[in-house]
mmCIF file of the N, C-alpha and C atoms, coordinates in Angstrom:
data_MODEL
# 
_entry.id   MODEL 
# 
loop_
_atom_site.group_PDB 
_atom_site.id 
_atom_site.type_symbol 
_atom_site.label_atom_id 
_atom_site.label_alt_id 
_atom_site.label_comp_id 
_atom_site.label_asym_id 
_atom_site.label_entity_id 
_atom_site.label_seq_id 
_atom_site.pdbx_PDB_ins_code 
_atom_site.Cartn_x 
_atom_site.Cartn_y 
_atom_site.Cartn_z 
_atom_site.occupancy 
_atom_site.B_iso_or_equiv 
_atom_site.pdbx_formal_charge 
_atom_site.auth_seq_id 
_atom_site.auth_comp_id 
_atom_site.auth_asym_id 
_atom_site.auth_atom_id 
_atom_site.pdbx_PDB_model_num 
ATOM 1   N N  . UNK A 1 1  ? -12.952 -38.721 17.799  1.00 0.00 ? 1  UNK A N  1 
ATOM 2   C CA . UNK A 1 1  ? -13.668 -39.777 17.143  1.00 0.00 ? 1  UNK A CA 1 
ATOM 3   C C  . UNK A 1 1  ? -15.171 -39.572 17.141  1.00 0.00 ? 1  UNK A C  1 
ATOM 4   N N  . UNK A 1 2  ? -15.950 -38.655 16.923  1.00 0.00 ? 2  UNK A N  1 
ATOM 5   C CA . UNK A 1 2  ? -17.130 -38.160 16.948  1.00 0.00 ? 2  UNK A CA 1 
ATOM 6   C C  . UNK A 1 2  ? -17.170 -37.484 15.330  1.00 0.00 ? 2  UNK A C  1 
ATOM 7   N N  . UNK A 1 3  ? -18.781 -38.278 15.109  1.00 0.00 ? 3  UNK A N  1 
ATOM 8   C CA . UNK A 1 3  ? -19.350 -37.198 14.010  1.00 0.00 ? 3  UNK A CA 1 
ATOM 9   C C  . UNK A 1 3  ? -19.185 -35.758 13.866  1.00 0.00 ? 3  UNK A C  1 
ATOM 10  N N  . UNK A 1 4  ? -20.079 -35.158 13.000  1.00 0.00 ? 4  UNK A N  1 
ATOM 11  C CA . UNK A 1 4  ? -20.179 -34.021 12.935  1.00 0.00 ? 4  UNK A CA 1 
ATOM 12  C C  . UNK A 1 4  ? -20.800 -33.206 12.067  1.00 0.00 ? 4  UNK A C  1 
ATOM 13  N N  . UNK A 1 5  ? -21.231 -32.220 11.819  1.00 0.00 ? 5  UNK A N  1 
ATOM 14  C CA . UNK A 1 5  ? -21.987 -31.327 10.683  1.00 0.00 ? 5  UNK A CA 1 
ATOM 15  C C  . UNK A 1 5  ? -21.265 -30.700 9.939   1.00 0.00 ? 5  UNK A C  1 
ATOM 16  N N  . UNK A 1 6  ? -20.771 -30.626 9.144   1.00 0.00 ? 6  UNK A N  1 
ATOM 17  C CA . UNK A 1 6  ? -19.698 -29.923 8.070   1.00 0.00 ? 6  UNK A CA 1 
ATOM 18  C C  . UNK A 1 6  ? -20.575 -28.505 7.512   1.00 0.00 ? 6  UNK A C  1 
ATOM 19  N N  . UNK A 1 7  ? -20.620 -27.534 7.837   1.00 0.00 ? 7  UNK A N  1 
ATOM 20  C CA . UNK A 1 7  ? -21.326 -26.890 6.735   1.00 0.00 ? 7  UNK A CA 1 
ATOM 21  C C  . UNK A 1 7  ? -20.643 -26.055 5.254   1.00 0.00 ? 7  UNK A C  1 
ATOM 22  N N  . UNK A 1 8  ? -21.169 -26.658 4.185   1.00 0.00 ? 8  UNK A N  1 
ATOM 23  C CA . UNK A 1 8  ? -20.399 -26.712 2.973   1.00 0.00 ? 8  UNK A CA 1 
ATOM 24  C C  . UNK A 1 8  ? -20.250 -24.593 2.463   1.00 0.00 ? 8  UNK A C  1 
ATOM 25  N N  . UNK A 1 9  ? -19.635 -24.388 1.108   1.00 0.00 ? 9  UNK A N  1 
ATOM 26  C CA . UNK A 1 9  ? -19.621 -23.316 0.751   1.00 0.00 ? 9  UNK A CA 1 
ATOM 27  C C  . UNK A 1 9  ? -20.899 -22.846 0.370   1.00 0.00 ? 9  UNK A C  1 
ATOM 28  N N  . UNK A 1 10 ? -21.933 -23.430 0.188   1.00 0.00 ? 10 UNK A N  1 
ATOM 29  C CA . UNK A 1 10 ? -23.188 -23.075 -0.018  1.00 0.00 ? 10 UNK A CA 1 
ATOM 30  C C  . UNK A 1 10 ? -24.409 -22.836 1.060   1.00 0.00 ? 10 UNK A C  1 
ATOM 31  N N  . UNK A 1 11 ? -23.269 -23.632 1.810   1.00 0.00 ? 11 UNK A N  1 
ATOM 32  C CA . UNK A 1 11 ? -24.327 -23.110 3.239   1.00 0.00 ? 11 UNK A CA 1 
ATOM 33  C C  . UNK A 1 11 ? -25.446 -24.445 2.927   1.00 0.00 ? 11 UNK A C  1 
ATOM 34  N N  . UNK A 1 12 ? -25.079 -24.833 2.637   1.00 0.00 ? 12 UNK A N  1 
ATOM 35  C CA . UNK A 1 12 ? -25.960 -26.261 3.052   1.00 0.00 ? 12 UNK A CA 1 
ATOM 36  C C  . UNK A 1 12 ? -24.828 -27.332 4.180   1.00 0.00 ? 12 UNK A C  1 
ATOM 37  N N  . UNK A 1 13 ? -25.400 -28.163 4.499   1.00 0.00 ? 13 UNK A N  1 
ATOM 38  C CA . UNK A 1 13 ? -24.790 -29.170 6.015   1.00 0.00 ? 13 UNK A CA 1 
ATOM 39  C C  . UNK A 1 13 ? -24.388 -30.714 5.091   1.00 0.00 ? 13 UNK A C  1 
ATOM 40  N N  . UNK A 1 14 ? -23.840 -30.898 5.877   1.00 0.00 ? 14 UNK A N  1 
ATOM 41  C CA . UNK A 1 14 ? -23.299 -32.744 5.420   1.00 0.00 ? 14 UNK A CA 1 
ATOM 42  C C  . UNK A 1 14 ? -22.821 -33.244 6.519   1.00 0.00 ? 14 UNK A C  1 
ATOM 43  N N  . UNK A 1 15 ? -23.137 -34.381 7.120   1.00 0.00 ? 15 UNK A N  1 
ATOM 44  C CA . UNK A 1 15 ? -22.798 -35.644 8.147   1.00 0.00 ? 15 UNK A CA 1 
ATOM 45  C C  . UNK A 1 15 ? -21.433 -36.064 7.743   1.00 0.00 ? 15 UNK A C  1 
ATOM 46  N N  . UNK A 1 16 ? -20.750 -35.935 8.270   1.00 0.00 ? 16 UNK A N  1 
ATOM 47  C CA . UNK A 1 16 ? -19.162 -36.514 8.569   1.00 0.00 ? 16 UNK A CA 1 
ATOM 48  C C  . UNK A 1 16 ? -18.996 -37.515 8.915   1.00 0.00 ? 16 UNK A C  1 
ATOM 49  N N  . UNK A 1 17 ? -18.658 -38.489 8.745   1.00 0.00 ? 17 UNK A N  1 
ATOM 50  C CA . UNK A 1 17 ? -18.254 -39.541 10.096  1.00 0.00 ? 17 UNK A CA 1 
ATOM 51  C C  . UNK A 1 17 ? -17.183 -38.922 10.590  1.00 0.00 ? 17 UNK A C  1 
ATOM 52  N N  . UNK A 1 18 ? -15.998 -39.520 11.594  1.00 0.00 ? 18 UNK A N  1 
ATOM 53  C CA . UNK A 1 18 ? -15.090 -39.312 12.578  1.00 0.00 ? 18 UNK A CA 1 
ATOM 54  C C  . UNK A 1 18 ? -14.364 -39.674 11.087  1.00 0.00 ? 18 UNK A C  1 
ATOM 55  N N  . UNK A 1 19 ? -14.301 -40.765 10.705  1.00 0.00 ? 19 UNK A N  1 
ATOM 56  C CA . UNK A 1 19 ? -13.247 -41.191 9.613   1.00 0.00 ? 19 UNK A CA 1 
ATOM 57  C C  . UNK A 1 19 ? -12.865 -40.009 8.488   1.00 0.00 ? 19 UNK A C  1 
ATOM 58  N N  . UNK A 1 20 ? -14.303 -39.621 8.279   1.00 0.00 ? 20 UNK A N  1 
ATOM 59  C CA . UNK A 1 20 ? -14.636 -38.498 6.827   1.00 0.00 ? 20 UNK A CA 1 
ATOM 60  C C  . UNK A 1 20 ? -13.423 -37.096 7.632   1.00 0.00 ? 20 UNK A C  1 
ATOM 61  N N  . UNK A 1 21 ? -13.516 -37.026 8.985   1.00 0.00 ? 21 UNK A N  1 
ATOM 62  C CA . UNK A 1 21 ? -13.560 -35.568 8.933   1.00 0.00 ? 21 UNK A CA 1 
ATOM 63  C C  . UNK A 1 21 ? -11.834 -35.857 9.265   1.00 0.00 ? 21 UNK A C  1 
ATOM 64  N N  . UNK A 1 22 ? -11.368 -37.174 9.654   1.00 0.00 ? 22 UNK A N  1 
ATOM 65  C CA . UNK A 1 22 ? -9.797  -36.991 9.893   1.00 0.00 ? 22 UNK A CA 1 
ATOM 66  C C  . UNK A 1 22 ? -9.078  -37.373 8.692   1.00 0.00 ? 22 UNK A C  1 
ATOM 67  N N  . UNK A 1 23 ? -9.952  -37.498 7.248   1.00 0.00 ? 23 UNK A N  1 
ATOM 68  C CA . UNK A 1 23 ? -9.413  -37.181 6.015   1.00 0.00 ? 23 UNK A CA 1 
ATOM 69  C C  . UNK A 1 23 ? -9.728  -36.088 5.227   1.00 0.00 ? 23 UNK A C  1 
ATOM 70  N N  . UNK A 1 24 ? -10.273 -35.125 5.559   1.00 0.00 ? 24 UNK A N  1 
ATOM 71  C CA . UNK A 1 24 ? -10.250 -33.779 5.813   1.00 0.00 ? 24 UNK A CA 1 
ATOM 72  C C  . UNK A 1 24 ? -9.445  -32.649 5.944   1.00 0.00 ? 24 UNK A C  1 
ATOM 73  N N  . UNK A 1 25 ? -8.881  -33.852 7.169   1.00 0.00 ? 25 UNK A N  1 
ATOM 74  C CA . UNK A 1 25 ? -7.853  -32.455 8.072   1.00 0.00 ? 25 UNK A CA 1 
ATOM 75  C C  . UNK A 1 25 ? -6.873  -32.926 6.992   1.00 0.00 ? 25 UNK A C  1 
ATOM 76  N N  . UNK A 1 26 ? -6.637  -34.224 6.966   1.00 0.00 ? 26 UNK A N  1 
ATOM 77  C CA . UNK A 1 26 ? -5.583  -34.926 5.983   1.00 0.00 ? 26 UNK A CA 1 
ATOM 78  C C  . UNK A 1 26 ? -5.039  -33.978 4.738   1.00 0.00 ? 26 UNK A C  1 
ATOM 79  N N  . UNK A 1 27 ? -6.647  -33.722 4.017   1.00 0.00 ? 27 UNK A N  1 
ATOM 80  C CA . UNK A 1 27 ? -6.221  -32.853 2.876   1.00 0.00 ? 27 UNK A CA 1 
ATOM 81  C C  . UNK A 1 27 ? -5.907  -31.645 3.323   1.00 0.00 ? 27 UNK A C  1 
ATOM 82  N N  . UNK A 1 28 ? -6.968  -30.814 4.290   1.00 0.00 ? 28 UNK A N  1 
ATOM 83  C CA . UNK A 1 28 ? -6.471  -29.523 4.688   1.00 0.00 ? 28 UNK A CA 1 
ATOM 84  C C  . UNK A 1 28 ? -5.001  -29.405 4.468   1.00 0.00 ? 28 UNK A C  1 
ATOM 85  N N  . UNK A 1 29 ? -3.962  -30.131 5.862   1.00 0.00 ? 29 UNK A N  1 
ATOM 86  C CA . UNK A 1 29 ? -2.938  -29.991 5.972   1.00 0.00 ? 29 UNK A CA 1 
ATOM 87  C C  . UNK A 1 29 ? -2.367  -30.054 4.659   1.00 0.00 ? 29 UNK A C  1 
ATOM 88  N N  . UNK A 1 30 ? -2.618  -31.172 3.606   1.00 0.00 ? 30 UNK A N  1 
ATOM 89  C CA . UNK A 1 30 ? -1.497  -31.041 2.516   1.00 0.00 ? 30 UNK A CA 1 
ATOM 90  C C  . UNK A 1 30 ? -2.334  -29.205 1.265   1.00 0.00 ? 30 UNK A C  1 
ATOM 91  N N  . UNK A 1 31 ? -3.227  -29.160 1.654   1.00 0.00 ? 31 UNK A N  1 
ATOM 92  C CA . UNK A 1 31 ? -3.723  -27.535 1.327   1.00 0.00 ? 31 UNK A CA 1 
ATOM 93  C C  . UNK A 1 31 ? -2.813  -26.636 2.051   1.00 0.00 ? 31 UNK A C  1 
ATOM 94  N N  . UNK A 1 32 ? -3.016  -26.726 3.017   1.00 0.00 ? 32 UNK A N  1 
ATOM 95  C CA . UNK A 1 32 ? -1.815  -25.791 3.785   1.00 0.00 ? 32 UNK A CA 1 
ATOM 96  C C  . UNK A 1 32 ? -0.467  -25.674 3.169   1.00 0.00 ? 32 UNK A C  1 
ATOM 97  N N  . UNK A 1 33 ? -0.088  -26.850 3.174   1.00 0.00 ? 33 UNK A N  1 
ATOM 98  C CA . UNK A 1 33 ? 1.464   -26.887 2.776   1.00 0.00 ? 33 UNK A CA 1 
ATOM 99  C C  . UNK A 1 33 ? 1.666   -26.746 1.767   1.00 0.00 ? 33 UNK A C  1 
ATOM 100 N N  . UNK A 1 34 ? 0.992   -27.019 0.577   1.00 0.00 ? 34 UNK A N  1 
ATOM 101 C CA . UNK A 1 34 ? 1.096   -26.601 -0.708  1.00 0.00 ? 34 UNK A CA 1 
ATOM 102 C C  . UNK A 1 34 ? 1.080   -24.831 -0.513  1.00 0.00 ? 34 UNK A C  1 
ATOM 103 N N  . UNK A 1 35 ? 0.391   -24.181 0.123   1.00 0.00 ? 35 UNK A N  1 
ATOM 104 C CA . UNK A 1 35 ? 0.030   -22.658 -0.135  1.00 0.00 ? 35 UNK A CA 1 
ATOM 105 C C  . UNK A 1 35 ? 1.010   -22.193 0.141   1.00 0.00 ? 35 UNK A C  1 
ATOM 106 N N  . UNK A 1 36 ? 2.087   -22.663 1.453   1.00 0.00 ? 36 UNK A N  1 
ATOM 107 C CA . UNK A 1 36 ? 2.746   -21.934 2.057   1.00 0.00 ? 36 UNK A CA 1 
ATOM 108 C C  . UNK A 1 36 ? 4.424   -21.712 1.068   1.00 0.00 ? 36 UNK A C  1 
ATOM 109 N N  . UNK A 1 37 ? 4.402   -23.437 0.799   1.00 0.00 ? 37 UNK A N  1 
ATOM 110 C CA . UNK A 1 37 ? 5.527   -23.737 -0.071  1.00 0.00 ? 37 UNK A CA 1 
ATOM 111 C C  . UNK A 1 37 ? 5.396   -22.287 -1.242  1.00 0.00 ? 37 UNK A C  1 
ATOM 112 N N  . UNK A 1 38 ? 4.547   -22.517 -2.241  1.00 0.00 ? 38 UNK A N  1 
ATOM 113 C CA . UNK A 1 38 ? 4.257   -21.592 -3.151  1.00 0.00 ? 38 UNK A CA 1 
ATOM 114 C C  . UNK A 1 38 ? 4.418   -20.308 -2.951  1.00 0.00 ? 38 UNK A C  1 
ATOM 115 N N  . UNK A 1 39 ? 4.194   -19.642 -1.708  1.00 0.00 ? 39 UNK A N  1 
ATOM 116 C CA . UNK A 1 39 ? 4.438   -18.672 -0.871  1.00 0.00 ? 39 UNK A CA 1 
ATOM 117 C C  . UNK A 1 39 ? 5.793   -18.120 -0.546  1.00 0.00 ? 39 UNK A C  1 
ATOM 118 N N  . UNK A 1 40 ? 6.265   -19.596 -0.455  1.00 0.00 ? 40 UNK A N  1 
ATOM 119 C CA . UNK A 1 40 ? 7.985   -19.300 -0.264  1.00 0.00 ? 40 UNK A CA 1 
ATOM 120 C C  . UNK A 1 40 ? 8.564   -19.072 -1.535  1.00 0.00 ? 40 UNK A C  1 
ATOM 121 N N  . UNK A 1 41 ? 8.309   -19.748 -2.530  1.00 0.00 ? 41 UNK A N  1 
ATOM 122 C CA . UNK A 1 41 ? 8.674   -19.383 -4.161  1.00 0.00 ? 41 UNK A CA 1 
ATOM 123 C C  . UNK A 1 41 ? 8.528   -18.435 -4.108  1.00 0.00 ? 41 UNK A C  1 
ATOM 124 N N  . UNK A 1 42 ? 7.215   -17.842 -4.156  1.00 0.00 ? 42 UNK A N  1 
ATOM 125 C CA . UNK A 1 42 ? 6.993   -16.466 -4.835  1.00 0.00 ? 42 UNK A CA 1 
ATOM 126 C C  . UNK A 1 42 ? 7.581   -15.190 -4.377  1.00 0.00 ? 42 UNK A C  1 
ATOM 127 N N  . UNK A 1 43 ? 7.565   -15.839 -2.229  1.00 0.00 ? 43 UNK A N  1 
ATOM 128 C CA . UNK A 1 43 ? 8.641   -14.342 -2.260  1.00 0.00 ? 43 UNK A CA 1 
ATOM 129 C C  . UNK A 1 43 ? 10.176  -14.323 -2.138  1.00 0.00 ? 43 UNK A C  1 
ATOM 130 N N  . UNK A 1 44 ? 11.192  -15.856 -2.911  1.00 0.00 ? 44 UNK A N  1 
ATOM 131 C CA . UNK A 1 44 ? 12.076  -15.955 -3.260  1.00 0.00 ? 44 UNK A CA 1 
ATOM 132 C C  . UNK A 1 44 ? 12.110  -15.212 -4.690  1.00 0.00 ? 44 UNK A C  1 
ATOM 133 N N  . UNK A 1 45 ? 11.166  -15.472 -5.441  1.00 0.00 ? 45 UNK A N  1 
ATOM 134 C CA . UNK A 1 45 ? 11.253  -14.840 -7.212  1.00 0.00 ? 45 UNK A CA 1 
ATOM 135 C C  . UNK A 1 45 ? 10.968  -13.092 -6.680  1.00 0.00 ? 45 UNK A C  1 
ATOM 136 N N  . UNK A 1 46 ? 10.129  -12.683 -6.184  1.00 0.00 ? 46 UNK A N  1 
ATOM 137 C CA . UNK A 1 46 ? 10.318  -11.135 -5.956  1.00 0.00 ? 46 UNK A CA 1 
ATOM 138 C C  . UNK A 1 46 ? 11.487  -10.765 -5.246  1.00 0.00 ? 46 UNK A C  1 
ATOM 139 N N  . UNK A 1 47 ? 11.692  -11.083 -4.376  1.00 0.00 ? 47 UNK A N  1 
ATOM 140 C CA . UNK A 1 47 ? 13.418  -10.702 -4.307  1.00 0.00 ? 47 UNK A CA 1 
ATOM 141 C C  . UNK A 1 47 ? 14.450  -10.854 -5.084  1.00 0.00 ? 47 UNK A C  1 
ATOM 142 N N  . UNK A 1 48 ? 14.598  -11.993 -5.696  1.00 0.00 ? 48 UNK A N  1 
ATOM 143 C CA . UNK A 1 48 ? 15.582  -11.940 -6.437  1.00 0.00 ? 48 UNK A CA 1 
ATOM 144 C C  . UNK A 1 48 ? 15.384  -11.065 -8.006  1.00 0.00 ? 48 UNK A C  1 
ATOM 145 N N  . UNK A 1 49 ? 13.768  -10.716 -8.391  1.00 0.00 ? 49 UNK A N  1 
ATOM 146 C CA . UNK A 1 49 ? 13.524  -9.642  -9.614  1.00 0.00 ? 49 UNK A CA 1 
ATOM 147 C C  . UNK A 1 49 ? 14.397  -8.485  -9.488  1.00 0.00 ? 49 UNK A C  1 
ATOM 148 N N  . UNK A 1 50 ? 15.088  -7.939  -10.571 1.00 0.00 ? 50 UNK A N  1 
ATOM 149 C CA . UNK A 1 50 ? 15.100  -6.599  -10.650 1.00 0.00 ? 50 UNK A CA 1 
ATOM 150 C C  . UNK A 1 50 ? 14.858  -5.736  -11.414 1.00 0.00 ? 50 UNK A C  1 
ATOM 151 N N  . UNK A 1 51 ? 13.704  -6.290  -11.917 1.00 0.00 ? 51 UNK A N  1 
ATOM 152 C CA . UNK A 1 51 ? 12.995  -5.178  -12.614 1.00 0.00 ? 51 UNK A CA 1 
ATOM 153 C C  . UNK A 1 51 ? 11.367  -5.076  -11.829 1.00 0.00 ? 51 UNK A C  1 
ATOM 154 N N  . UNK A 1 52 ? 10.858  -4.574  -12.643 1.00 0.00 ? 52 UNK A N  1 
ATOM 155 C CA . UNK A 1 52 ? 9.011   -4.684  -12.337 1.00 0.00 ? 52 UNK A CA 1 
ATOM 156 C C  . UNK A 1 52 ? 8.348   -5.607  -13.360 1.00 0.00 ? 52 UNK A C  1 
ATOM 157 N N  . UNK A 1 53 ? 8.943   -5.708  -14.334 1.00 0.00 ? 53 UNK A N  1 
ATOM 158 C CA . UNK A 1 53 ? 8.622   -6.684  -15.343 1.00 0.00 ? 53 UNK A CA 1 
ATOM 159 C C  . UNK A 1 53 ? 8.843   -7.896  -14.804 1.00 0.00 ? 53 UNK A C  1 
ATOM 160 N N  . UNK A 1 54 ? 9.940   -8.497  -14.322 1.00 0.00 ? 54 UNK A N  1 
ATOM 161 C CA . UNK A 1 54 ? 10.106  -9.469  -13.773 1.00 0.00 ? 54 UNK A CA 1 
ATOM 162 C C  . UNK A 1 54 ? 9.298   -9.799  -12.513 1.00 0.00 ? 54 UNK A C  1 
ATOM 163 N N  . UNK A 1 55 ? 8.878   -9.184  -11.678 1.00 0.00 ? 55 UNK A N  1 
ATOM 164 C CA . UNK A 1 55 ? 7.659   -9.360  -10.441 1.00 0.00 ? 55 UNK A CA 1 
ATOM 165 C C  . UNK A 1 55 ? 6.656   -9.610  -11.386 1.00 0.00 ? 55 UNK A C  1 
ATOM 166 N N  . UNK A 1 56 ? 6.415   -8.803  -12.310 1.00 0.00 ? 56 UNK A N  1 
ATOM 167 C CA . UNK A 1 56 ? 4.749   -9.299  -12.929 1.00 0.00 ? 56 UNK A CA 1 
ATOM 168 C C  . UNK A 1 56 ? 4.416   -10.207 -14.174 1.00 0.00 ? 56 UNK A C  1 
ATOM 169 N N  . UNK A 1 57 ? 6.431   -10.815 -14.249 1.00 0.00 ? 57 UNK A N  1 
ATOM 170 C CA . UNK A 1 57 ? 6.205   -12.316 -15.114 1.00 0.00 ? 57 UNK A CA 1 
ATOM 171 C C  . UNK A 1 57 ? 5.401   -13.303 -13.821 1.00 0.00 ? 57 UNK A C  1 
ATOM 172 N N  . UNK A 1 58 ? 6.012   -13.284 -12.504 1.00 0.00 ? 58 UNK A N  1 
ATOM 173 C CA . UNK A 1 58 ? 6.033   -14.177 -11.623 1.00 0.00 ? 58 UNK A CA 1 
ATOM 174 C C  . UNK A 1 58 ? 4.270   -15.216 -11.871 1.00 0.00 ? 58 UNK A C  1 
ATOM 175 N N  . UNK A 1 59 ? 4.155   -16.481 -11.663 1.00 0.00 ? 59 UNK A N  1 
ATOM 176 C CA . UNK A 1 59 ? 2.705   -16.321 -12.084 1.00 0.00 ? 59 UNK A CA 1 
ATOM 177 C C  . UNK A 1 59 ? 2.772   -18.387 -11.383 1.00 0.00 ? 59 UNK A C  1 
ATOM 178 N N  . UNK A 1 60 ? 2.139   -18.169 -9.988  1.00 0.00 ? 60 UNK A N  1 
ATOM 179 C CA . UNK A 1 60 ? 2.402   -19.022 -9.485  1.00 0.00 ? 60 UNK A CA 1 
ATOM 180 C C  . UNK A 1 60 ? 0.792   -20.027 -9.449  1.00 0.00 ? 60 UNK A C  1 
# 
């Protein structure tokens, strides 16, 4: 439950509250899980390809 300094992709800083940064993690996590899910698609569709054409329809 503490502030904090965020420093952004530009390399500049931003003040957090405690609230700001545990909706954050909030999105992180659903970032995470989206990547991983997609992850699991994609290396369900390359296994099941059998061609090379078919790996480089794949387009997630």
């Amino acid at each position: 439950g503490v502030d904090q300094v965020w420093t952004l992709a530009d390399n500049t800083t931003v003040n957090l509250t405690a609230s700001q940064l545990q909706q954050l993690y909030v999105a992180l996590q659903a970032h995470i899980a989206s990547v991983h899910e997609r992850g699991r698609i994609a290396r369900q569709l390359i296994f099941d390809a059998e061609t090379k054409e078919q790996v480089e329809e794949i387009n997630l």
